[in-house]
Structure formats: C-alpha cells, structure tokens
C-alpha positions as CSV (number, residue, x, y, z in Angstrom):
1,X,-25.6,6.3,-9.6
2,X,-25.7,2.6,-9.6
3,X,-22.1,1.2,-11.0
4,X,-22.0,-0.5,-14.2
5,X,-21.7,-4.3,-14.4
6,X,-19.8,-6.2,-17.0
7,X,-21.1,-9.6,-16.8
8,X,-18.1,-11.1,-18.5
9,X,-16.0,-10.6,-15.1
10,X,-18.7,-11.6,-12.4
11,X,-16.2,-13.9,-10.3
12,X,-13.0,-13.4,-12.2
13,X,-9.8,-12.1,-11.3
14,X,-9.0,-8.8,-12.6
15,X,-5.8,-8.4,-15.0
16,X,-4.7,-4.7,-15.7
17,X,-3.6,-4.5,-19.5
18,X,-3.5,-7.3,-22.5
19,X,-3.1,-10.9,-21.1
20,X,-1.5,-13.0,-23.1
21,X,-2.3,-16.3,-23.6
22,X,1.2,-17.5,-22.9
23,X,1.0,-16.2,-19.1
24,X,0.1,-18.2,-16.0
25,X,-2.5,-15.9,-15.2
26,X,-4.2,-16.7,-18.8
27,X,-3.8,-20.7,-17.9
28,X,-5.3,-20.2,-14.6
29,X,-9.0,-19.7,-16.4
30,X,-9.8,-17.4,-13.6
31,X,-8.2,-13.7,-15.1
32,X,-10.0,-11.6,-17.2
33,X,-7.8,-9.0,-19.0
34,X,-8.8,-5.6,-19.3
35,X,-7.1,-4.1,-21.9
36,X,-7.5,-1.0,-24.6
37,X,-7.3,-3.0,-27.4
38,X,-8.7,-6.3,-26.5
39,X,-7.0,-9.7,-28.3
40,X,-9.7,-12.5,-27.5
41,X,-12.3,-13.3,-25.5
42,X,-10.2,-13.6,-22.1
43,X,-10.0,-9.8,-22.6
44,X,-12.7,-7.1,-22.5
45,X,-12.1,-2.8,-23.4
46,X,-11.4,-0.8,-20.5
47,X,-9.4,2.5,-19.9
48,X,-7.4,2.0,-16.6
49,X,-8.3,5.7,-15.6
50,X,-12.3,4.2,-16.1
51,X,-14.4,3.1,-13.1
52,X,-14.3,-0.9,-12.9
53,X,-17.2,-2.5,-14.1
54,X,-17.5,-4.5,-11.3
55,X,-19.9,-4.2,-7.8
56,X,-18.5,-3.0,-5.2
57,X,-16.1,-5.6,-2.9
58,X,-16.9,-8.2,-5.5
59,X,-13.2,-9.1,-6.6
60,X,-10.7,-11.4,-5.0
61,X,-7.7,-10.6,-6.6
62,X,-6.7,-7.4,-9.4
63,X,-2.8,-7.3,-10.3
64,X,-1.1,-4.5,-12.6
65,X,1.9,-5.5,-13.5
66,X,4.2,-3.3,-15.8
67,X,0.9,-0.7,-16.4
68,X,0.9,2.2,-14.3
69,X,3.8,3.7,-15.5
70,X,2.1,4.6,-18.7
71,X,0.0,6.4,-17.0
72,X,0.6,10.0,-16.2
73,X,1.4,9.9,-11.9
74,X,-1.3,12.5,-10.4
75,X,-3.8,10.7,-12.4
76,X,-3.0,6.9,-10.4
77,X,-4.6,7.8,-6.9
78,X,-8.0,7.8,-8.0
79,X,-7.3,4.4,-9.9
80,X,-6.1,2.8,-7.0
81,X,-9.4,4.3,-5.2
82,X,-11.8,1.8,-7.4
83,X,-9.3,-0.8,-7.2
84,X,-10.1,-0.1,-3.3
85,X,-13.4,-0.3,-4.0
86,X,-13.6,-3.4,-5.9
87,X,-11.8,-5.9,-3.5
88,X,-13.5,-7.9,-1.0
89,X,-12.9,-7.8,2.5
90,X,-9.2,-10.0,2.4
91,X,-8.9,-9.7,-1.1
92,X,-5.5,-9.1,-2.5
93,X,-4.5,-5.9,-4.9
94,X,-0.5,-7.0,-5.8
95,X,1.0,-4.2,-7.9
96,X,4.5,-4.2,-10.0
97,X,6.4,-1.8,-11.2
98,X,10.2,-1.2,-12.9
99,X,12.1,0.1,-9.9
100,X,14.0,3.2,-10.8
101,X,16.3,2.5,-8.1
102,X,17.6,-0.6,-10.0
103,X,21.0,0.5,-11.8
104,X,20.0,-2.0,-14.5
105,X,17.5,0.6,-15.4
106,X,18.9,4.2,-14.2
107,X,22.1,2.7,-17.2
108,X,18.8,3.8,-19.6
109,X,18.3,7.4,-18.3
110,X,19.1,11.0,-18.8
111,X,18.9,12.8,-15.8
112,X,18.6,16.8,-14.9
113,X,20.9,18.7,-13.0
114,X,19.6,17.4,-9.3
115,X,20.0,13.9,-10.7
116,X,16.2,13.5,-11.0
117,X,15.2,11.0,-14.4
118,X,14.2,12.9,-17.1
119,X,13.5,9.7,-19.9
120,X,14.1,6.4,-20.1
121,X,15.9,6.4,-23.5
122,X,14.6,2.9,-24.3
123,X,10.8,2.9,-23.1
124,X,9.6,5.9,-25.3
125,X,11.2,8.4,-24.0
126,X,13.4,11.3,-25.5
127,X,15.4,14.3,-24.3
128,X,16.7,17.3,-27.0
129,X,18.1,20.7,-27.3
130,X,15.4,23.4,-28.1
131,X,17.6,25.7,-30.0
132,X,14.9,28.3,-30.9
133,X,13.5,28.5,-27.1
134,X,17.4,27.7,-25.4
135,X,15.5,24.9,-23.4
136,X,15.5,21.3,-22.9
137,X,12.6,19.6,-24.5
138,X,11.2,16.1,-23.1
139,X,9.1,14.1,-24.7
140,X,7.2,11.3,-24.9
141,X,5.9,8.5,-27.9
142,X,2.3,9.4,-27.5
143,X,1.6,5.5,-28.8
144,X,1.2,4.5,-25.0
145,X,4.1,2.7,-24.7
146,X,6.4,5.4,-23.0
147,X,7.1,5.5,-18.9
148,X,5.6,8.4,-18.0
149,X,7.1,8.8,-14.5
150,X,10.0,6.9,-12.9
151,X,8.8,4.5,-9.9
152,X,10.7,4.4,-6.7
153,X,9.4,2.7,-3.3
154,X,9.1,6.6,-2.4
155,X,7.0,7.4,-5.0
156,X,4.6,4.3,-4.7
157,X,4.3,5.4,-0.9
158,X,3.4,8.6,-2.2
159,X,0.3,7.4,-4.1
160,X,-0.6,5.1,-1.4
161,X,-0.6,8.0,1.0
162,X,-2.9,9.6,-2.2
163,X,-5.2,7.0,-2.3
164,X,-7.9,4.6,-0.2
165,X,-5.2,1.7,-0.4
166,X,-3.5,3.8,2.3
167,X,-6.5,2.0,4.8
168,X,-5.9,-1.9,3.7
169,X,-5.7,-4.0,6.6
170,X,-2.1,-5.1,5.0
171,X,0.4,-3.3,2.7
172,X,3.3,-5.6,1.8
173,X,6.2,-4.4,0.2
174,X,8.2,-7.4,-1.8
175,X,11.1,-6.3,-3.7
176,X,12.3,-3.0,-3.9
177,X,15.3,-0.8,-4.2
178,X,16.1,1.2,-0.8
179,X,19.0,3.5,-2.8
180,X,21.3,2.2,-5.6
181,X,23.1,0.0,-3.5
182,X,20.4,-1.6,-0.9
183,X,17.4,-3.6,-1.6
184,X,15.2,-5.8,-0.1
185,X,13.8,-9.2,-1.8
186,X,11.5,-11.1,0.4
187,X,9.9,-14.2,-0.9
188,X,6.1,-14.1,-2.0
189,X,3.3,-16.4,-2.5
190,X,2.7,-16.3,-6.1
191,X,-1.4,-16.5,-5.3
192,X,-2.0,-17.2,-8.7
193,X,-0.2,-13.5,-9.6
194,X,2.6,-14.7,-11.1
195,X,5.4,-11.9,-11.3
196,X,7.2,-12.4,-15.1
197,X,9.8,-9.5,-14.2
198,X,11.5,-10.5,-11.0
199,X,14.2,-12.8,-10.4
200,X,14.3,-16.4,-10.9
201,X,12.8,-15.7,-14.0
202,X,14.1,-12.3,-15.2
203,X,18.4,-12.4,-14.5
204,X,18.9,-9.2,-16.6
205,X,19.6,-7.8,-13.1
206,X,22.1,-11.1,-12.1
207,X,19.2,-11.6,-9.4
208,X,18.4,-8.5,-8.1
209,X,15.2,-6.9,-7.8
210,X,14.4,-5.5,-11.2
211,X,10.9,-4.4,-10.9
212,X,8.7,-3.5,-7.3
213,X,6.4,-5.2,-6.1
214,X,3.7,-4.8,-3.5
215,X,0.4,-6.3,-1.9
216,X,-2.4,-4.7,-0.6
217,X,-4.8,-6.7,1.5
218,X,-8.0,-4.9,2.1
C-alpha cells in the first residue's frame, strides 16, 4: 500500500505535538507541528501512534520533545519505526524526555515497595487505597496530559533496542542521568531543535540535566 502524503509537510521539518508560536522552532518557518488538536496553520491533525504522512526518507529533521511520555511505553517502538522510516539518509531524529533519574523530579513521586515510580503526583498522576479490593489503585487523568511511564537512559535504550532507530548510523546521547547522583551533560548543536527544558534555559534543576535528550542520525 502506497503511504499517504500530506502535502502541507513536503520539505518541512517534523514537530511532534502543538508548536507554539512563541518557540524557535515556530520562528524558524521550516517546522510543521503535528498535533491532536491543531492551533493554526503551522500545525496539521496527527495521532503520534499514526503512520507519518510523509514518503519514505523524505525528512531532514523530526524532534519530540516532552511527548512520548503520554504515550503508553510498549506502544513507542513502532513510532520510532516510521520515524526511522521517514528520515533521509544523515537526517537527524533528536528526542527529549523528563529524566526520572533527576531528583528534581523523583521529589514528585510515589514509589512501590522496590522503589520503582508509581505516579508523578504533579503530571496527572494519582495513587490511593482500594479499601473494597485491599489494593493499591494507580491511575491516570485520561485528558492526555499524564506521564504514562517514567523515562530513564535505561528505558530509552530499551525502546531503541525495540525499534529500527537501533540501526542509525549515530545514536547520541546528550544529557542524562546515570543514577541519582551522576550525570552526563555534553554540549549540543541546537540544529534548529532548540531544547526549552534543559539548562541554561530551565535552572529549576540549579543546572543539571532536567530532561534527556538524544540524537539519532540515520
């Protein structure tokens, strides 16, 4: 089956999620935002579990920042297979994500008896006593909003190791959290996928790494 075209994106960047008109990446004139519920006419509808709309290695560069955490895990390695799919020979996949190994953010948690997260208390997600069943009950806002799963540097690997990104010629790891008390934060070229949440612009952490962030060359 052929894949479907959206003409709107033929030589645009790809932008996971809404893209506000206050970001670079909106400025630039070269993103096209691909969101649920599009804003304007820098942004068309797409489901991030959907094919891309695009031919294949037709894009140069596709960045997620702060999306794949709303989506459930086990569903992400066929994602990151049409993100494969999309990128040109040399073109550039960067992915962020809030790192779970950042205390900054584990200070949000609730955590099960193995010290695994559970919720993140202040991104939709909750954690109760089920009198009636004498059971712990999780849940989750349903609006979209809530991290679904708690991203490490392991975890990422574990997607990658999932997914067709696991064969780009390059996979760069940026910032990340080792353990609670090593990281590593390399400088990056910005390639026109400017990072909001990461230090010198985000200081909630006092300069550390606060979210990961990764590029894939293919």
């Amino acid at each position: 089956m052929s894949q479907a075209i959206h003409p709107a994106l033929a030589g645009k960047h790809l932008y996971f999620g809404n893209l506000t008109t206050g970001e670079r990446q909106y400025a630039s004139g070269r993103f096209m935002g691909l969101a649920l519920f599009p804003q304007h006419s820098r942004e068309i509808r797409h489901d991030a579990r959907e094919s891309l709309p695009v031919a294949d290695g037709s894009v140069e560069k596709i960045q997620s920042q702060d999306v794949f955490e709303h989506l459930p895990y086990d569903e992400l390695p066929p994602v990151l297979d049409d993100i494969h799919r999309a990128l040109k020979p040399g073109g550039i996949f960067r992915l962020s994500l809030p790192d779970y190994g950042s205390p900054l953010l584990l200070k949000r948690c609730v955590f099960d008896e193995e010290g695994q997260i559970l919720a993140d208390l202040r991104m939709g997600g909750s954690v109760a006593w089920d009198r009636k069943g004498k059971r712990r009950k999780v849940e989750f806002q349903p609006n979209g909003n809530a991290h679904l799963w708690f991203p490490t540097w392991q975890l990422v690997w574990g997607l990658i190791r999932r997914s067709k990104l696991e064969h780009c010629a390059e996979i760069r790891f940026h910032h990340y959290f080792v353990n609670t008390a090593e990281y590593v934060m390399l400088d990056y070229p910005e390639d026109e996928m400017f990072v909001m949440r990461a230090p010198p612009h985000d200081r909630r952490a006092g300069g550390l790494p606060i979210s990961l962030i990764v590029d894939f060359v293919k």
